[in-house]
C-alpha positions, 0 to 999 in steps of 0.5 A: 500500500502506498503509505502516501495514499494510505495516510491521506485516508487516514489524516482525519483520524491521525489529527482528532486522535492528535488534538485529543491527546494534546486537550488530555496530556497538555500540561499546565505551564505556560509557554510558546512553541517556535517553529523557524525556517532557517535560513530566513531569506533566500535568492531563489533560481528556476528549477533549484532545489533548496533546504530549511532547517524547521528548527523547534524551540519552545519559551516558557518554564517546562521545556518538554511538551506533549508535541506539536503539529505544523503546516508549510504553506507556500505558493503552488506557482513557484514551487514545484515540488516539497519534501521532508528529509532527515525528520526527527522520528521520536513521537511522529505521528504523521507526514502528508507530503501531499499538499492540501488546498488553503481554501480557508487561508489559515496563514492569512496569505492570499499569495500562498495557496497549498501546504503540507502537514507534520506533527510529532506527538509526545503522550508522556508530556517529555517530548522531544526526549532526544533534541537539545533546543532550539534543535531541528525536526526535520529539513525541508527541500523546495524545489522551484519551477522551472518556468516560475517568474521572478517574484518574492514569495514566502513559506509560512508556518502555521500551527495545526496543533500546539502543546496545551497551555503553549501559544505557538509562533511561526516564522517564514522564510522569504524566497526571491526568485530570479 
């Protein structure tokens, strides 16, 4: 069974059983996780594939959380095509390379019209047990169009789920195409 097909079907489930979790577990103390794309800014050319280090940190007394789920928008008339390599596989709960229509603009950016999900979740409220922060979850690898115009576009990070008690701070990474 292709695990991209097969997790698609199962993306509801993987997201209510994530967000339950999260309500359940959550602890108690106040915080922010911060999800960053590193670099922040990139000049870009056609057909080039670049990387970005999602890079997790989080504010706040307790450090450890019970995970986090992200989205990567980004703009579908530039980029070609995105991937994850090297993922920090403790408490991962699903990857949907398949991107998803932003039909509700959950970035509040009209110029980014697709995305793509992550989460990790850490039941045990001691996640992630094997990364120092800030350290990095994954890397993200964007290849842009051959045809694509010379503009400025972003990858924004939004959240799909954040640790309860935790407020959740995404920062994009500008791309200059030329």
């Amino acid at each position: 069974m292709n695990s991209r097909i097969f997790f698609r079907s199962k993306a509801g489930c993987v997201m209510i059983a994530f967000s339950v979790v999260f309500l359940l577990v959550g602890g108690a103390y106040a915080g922010t996780q911060n999800i960053t794309l590193s670099p922040d800014s990139v000049v870009a050319l056609s057909n080039e594939t670049l990387s970005f280090n999602i890079v997790y940190d989080v504010e706040g007394v307790r450090k450890k959380t019970t995970g986090i789920g992200i989205r990567i928008h980004f703009n579908s008339k530039i980029v070609d095509e995105i991937s994850l390599s090297d993922v920090y596989g403790e408490g991962m709960v699903g990857q949907d390379y398949i991107p998803q229509s932003d039909t509700n603009n959950l970035d509040d950016d009209a110029t980014t019209d697709k995305y793509i999900v992550i989460a990790w979740a850490g039941i045990s409220g001691k996640w992630p047990t094997f990364v120092a922060l800030p350290g990095p979850l994954a890397t993200l690898n964007v290849k842009i169009k051959q045809d694509a115009p010379a503009v400025e576009t972003k990858l924004n990070i939004t959240s799909s789920g954040a640790a309860s008690g935790y407020a959740f701070s995404g920062k994009s990474a500008h791309l200059l195409v030329q």
